[in-house]
C-alpha positions in Angstrom: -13.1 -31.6 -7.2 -10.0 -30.0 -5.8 -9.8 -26.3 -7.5 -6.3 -25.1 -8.2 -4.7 -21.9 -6.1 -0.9 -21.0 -6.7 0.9 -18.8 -3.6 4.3 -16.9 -4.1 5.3 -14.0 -1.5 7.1 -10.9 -3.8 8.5 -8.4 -1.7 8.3 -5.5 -4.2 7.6 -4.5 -8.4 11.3 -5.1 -8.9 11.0 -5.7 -12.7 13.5 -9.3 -12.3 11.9 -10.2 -9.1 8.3 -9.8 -10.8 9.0 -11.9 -13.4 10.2 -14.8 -11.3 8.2 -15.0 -8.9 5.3 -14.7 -11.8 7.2 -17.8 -13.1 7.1 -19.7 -9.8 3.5 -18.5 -9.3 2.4 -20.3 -13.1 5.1 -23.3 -12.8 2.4 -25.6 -10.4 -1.2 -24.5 -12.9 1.4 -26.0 -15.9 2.9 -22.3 -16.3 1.9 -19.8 -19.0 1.5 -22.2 -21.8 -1.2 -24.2 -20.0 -3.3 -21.0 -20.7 -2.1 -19.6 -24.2 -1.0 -21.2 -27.4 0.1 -19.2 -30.6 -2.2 -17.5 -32.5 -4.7 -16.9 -29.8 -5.8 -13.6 -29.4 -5.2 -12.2 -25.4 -7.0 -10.0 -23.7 -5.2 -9.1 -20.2 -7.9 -7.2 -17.6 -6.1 -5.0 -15.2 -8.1 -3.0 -12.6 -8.1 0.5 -14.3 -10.5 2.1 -11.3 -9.3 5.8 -11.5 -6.0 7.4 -13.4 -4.1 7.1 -9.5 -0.3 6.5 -9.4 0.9 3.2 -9.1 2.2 3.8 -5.2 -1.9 4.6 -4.4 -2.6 0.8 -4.6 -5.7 1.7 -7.0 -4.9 0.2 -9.8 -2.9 -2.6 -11.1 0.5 -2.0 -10.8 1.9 -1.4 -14.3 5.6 -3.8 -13.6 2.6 -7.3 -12.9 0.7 -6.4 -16.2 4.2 -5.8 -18.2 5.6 -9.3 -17.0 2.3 -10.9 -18.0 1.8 -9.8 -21.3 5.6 -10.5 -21.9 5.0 -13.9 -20.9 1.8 -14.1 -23.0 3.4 -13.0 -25.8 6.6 -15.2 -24.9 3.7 -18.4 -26.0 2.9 -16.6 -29.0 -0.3 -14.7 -27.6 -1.2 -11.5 -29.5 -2.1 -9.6 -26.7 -4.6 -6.4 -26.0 -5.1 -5.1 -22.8 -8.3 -4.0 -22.2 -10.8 -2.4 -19.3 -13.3 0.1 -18.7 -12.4 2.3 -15.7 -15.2 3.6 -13.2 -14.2 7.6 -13.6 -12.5 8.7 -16.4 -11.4 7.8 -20.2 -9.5 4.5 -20.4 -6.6 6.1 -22.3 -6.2 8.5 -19.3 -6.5 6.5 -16.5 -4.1 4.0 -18.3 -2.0 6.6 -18.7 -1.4 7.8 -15.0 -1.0 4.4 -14.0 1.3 4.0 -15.6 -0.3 1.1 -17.9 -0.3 2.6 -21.3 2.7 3.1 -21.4 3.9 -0.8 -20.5 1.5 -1.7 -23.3 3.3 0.5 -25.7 6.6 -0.7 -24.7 5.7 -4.2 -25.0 4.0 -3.3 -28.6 0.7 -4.9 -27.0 -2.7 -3.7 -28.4 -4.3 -1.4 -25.6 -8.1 -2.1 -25.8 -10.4 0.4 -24.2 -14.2 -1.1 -23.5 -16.4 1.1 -25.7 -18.5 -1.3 -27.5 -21.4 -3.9 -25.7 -22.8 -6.7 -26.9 -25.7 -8.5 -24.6 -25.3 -12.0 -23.5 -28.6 -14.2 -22.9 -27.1 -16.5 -19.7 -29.5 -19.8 -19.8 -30.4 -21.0 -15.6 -29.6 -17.4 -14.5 -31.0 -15.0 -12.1 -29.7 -12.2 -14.6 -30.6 -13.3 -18.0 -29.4 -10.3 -20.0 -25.7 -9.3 -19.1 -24.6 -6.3 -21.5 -20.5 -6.7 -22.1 -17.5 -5.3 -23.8 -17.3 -7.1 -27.2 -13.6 -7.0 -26.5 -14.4 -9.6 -23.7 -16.0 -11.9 -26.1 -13.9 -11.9 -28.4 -10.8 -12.8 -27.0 -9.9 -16.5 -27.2 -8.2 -16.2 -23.6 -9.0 -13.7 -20.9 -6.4 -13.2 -17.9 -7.6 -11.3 -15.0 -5.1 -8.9 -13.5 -6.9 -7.9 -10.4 -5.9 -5.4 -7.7 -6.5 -6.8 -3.9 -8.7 -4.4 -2.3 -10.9 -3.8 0.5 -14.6 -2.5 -1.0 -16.6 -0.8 1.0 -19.8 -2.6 -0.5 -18.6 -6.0 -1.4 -16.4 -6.4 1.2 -13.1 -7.3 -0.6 -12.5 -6.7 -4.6 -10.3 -9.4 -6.2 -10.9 -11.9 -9.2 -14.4 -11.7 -9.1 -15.5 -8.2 -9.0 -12.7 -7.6 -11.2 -14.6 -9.0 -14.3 -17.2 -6.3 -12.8 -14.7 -4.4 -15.4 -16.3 -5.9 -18.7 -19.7 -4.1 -17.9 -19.0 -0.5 -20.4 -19.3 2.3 -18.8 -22.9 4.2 -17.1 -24.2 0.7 -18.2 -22.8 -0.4 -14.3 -25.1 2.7 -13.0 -28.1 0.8 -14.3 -26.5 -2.9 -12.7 -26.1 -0.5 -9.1 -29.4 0.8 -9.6 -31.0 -2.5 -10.0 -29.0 -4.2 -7.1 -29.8 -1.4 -4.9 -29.2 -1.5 -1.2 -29.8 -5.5 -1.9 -26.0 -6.8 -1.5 -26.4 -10.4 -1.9 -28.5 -9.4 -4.9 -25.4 -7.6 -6.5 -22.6 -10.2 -5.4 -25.2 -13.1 -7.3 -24.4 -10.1 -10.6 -20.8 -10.2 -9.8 -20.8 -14.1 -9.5 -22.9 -14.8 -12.7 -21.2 -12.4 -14.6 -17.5 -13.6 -14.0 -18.9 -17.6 -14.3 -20.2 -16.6 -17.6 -17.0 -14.5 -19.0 -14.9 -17.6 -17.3 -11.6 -15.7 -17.3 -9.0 -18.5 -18.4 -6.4 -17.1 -15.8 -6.5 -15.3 -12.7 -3.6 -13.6 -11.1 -4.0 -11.3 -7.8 -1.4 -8.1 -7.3 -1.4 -8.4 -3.6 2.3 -7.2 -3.3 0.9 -3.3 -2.2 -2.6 -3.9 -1.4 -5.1 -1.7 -0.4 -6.9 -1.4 3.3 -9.7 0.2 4.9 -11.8 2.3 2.6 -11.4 0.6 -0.6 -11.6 0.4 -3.1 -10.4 4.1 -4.1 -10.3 5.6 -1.2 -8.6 3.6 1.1 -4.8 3.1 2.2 -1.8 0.7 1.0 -1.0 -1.7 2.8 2.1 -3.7 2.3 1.6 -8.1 1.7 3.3 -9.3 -0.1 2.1 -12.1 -2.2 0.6 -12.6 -5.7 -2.2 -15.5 -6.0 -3.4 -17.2 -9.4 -5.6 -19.9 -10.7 -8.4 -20.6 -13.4 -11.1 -19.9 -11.1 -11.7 -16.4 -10.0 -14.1 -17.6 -6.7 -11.9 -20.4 -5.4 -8.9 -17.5 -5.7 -10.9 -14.7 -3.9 -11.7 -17.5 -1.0 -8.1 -18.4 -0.3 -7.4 -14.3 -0.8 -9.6 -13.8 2.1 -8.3 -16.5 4.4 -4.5 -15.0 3.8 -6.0 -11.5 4.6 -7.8 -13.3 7.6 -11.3 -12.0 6.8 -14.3 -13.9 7.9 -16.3 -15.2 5.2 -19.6 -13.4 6.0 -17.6 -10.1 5.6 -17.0 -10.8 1.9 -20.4 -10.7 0.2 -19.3 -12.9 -2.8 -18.3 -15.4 -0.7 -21.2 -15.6 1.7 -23.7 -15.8 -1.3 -21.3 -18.4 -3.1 -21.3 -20.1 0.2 -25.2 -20.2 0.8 -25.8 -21.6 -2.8 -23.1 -24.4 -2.9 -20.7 -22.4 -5.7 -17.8 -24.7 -6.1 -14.6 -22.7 -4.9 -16.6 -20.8 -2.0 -14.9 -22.4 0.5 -11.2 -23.6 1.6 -12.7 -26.9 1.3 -12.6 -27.0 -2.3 -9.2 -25.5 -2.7 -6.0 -27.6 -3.9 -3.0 -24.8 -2.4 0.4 -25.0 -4.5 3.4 -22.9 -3.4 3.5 -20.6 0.4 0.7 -21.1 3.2 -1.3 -18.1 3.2 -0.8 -17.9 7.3 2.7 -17.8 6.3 1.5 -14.3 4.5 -1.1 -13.0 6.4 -0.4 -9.4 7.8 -0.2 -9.0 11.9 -3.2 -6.5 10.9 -5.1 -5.8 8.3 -7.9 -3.3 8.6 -11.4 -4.1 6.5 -13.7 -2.0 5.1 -16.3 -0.5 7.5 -19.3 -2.5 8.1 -22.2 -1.1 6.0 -25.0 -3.1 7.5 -26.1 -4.5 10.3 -27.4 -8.2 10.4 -29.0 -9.3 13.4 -31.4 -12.0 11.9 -33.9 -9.3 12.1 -37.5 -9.6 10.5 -37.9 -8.0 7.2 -39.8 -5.5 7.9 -38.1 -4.5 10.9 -34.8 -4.9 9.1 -35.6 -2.9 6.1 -36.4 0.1 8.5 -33.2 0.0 10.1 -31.0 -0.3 6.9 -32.8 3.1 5.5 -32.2 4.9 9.0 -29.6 3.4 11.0 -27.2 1.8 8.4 -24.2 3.5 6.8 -24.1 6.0 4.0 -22.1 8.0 2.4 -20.6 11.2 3.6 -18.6 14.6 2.5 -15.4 15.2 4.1 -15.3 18.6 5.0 -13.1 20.9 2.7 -11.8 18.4 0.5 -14.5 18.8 -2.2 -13.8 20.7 -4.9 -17.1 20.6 -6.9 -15.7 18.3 -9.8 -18.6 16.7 -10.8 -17.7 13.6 -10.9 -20.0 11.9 -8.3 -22.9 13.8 -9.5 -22.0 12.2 -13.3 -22.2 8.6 -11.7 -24.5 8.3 -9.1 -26.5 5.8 -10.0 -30.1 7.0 -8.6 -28.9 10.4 -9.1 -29.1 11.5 -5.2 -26.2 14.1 -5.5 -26.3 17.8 -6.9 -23.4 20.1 -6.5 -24.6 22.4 -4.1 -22.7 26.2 -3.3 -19.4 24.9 -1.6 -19.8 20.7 -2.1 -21.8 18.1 -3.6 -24.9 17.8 -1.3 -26.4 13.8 -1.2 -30.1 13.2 -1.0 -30.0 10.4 1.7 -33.9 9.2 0.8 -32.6 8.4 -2.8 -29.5 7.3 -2.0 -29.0 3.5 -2.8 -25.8 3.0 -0.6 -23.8 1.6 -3.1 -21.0 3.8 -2.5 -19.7 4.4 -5.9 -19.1 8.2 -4.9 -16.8 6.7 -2.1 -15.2 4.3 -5.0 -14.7 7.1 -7.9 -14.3 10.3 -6.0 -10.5 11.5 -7.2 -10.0 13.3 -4.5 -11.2 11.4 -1.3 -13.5 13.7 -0.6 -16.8 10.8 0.3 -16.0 8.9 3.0 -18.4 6.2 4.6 -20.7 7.4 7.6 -21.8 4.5 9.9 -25.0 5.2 11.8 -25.9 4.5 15.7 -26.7 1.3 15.2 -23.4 0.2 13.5 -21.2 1.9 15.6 -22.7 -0.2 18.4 -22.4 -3.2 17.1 -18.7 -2.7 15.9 -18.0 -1.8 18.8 -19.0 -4.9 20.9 -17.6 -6.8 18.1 -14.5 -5.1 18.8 -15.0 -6.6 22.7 -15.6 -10.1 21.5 -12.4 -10.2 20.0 -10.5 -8.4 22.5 -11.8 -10.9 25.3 -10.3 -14.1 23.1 
């Protein structure tokens, strides 16, 4: 079965140009009323990271979520939008992103992720998932996802976006349990959005983000917004416009390697531009975090704790906030004298420092081994 992926290149967040090439984007998945009907009760689930402005590529931008809860609202949705943001209260980080306020104007409902309620999935590797309520009671969820580099994952789109429904420290304990395992945390990230099934998915890739993302890294101008129904089929075509191999994006790869429908091209039905027709000249990834040679286990497992990349301070840009300390999930920071100090032997490398830190002050530290082996990667490709 052919999974449905809608293309339209949008130049900038011009409020008129937004809203038609939103229109365009819709018109070949049957356009907004295919998804809502009067009376239903919409939630719309922006990335709300960190309270960033708009121009830092963070978030959402604030001009995509107005047009889509306008349009929502234009099928007779009553519409909430809704997240839980990885640093900071909801309210603020709505508010410097310029997202509260778009919510107010459109008289929308804004939603902050306070309250959980624990889902049993049945077949599951996870089989207790602990979610907003706000998620589960919505009668139609549309995911408003940033496109991102992450420095774990790989790339953050619809997927990891649901990621978002998970209140709170409760993602601390989902880290914690993952650990340094990444295929063990992109099955989470897979299960959890398959289970939430988000009834729309549209991708701001107009300003998108580069390098060390997802908080940290730089805007990067593309050009394009993406939607379907299926969060994994529109990551996959997100990844081949961005020109990123598959075994980069950790989602994919797993949803590759256990036969997910929408994990590969394959399984994609493309409406509107060709995403070569989009795809940058460059586009810079995340930095590898791990090597993986086809090693034994043994022998593997004693490079990744050595050799593999962790997390770093960048030298006089700390200012002692806190804030990483607050969420590490295996609590391997302190605030030492003059910046947080990390204890690398507890240290889980899941990056979230790098992710939350407000002031780019963690940046990603590759060891020997990875240096080495990006840098005869960085021969193959120059000999093509």
């Amino acid at each position: 079965m052919s999974l449905p992926v809608s293309i339209q290149s949008l130049s900038d967040y011009q409020p008129g140009r937004v809203e038609e090439a939103l229109h365009a984007l819709l018109a070949p998945l049957g356009g907004m009323e295919a998804f809502v009907a009067p009376g239903q009760k919409v939630l719309v689930k922006p990335n709300l990271l960190a309270g960033k402005q708009p121009e830092k590529a963070v978030t959402t931008h604030p001009e995509i979520v107005r047009q889509t809860i306008l349009m929502a609202q234009a099928c007779g949705g009553i519409v909430s939008v809704g997240d839980s943001p990885g640093i900071g209260k909801a309210e603020t980080v709505a508010r410097k992103s310029g997202i509260l306020s778009v919510v107010e104007e459109t008289s929308a409902r804004f939603t902050p992720f306070e309250e959980s309620t624990i889902i049993r999935p049945q077949g599951t590797t996870f089989h207790a998932l602990e979610v907003a309520s706000a998620v589960l009671d919505a009668d139609v969820i549309i995911n408003l996802p940033k496109l991102k580099t992450h420095q774990r994952m790989g790339l953050t789109a619809a997927v990891k976006n649901m990621f978002g429904a998970v209140v709170g420290m409760r993602k601390a304990r989902l880290h914690l349990q993952a650990g340094t395992d990444k295929a063990f945390f992109a099955l989470m990230l897979l299960e959890l959005a398959e289970q939430l099934q988000p009834n729309l998915s549209i991708v701001d890739g107009v300003v998108a983000m580069e390098g060390e993302g997802p908080g940290s890294g730089d805007p990067v101008q593309i050009g394009t917004l993406l939607a379907g129904p299926q969060p994994l089929a529109v990551d996959t075509v997100a990844a081949h416009l961005l020109g990123l191999p598959a075994d980069t994006n950790w989602v994919q790869k797993i949803a590759r390697e256990r036969g997910r429908p929408g994990a590969d091209m394959a399984d994609v039905l493309l409406h509107g531009v060709a995403p070569e027709q989009l795809r940058p000249v460059r586009f810079r990834p995340a930095k590898s975090t791990d090597v993986n040679f086809g090693l034994p286990g043994p022998v593997k497992n004693l490079i990744r704790t050595s050799m593999t990349a962790r997390p770093a301070v960048r030298a006089g840009l700390c200012v002692r906030c806190g804030d990483c300390v607050k969420h590490c999930p295996p609590q391997a920071m302190v605030l030492g004298p003059r910046q947080v100090e990390i204890d690398h032997k507890k240290c889980i490398r899941c990056f979230c420092c790098q992710e939350l830190c407000p002031h780019g002050a963690l940046m990603t530290e590759q060891g020997l081994l990875l240096r080495v082996a990006e840098f005869f990667k960085g021969k193959g490709h120059d000999a093509k």
